[in-house]
Each structure stands twice: as structure tokens, then as C-alpha cells.
C-alpha positions in Angstrom: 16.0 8.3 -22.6 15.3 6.7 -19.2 12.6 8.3 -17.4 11.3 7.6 -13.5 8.8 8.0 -10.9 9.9 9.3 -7.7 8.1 8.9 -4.4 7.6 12.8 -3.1 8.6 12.4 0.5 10.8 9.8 0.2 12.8 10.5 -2.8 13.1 6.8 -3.6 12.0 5.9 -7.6 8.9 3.5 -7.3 9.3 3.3 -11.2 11.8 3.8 -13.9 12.1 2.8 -17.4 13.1 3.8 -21.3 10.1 4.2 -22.7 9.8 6.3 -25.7 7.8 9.1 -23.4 7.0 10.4 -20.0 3.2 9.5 -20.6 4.5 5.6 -21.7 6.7 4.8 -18.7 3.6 5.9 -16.4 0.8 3.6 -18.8 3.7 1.0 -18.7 3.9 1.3 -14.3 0.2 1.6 -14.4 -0.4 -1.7 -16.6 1.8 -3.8 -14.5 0.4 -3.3 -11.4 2.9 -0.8 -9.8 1.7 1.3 -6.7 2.2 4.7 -7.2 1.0 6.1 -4.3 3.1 9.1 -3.2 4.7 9.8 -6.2 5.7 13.1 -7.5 5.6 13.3 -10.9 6.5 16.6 -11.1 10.5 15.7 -10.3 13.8 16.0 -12.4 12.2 14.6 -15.6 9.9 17.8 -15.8 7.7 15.8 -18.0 4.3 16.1 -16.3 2.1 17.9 -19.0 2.9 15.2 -21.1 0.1 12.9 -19.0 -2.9 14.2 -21.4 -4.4 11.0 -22.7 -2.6 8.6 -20.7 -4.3 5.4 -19.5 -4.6 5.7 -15.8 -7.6 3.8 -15.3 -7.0 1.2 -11.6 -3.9 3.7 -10.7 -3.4 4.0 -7.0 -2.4 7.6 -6.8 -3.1 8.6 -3.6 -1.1 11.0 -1.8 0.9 11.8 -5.6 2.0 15.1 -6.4 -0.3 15.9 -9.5 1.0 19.8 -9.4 0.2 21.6 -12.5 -0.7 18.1 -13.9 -2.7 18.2 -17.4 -4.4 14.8 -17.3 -7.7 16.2 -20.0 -9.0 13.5 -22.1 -7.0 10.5 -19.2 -8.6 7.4 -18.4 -8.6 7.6 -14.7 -11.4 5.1 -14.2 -11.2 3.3 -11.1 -8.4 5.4 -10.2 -7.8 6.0 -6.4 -6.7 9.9 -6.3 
């Protein structure tokens, strides 16, 4: 299944990819550098409690749309929120 990140004002997918999960394809963005600032990860994929233990740790997430987002036990060191 192909899952993506979409930018919340813009609509425009910063990310996508067929990761096994929801919490993968945002490590996998994360790992390789991708600025995700703006994005709304609570879009079409509906996937967003899934984000509980994910590696966020450097993410630029400023300006995302964490709504309702479960992110206990993530790594968001160094994170920008």
C-alpha cells in the first residue's frame, strides 16, 4: 500500500512511499532528510495514531497538523515542532 504526506495548506504531497506502515514512510521521510514542515498528517490515509514509537528525532515539523496525533514513547529529539 502506498502511503503519503500531504502539505495542509497546500495540498501538494511532500512525501510518499510503500512502506509496509504509516509510521515507516514518515521514519523513512524523516531519515532522508525530507522537510516536513506543514504537513498534515492527518489526511486521506487516516493513519495518524499509528506515529507511537516512530523515530522523529531532527524532524522539521513546524507548522504540521499533529491533530489527535499519538506520538507516546517517539523520539522527537531535536525535533523543530
Amino acid at each position: 500500500m502506498e502511503y503519503g504526506i500531504k502539505h495542509c495548506d497546500t495540498g501538494d504531497i511532500l512525501f510518499k512511499s510503500d512502506r509496509s506502515s504509516f509510521k515507516e514512510v514518515v521514519e523513512f521521510a524523516v531519515s532522508t532528510g525530507v522537510n516536513l514542515t506543514g504537513a498534515d498528517f492527518f489526511g486521506p490515509w487516516g493513519m495518524l495514531g499509528l506515529l507511537t514509537g516512530a523515530d522523529l528525532s531532527g524532524a522539521d515539523l513546524g507548522g504540521a497538523n499533529l491533530t489527535g496525533a499519538t506520538l507516546r514513547h517517539a523520539n522527537l529529539n531535536g525535533a523543530k515542532l
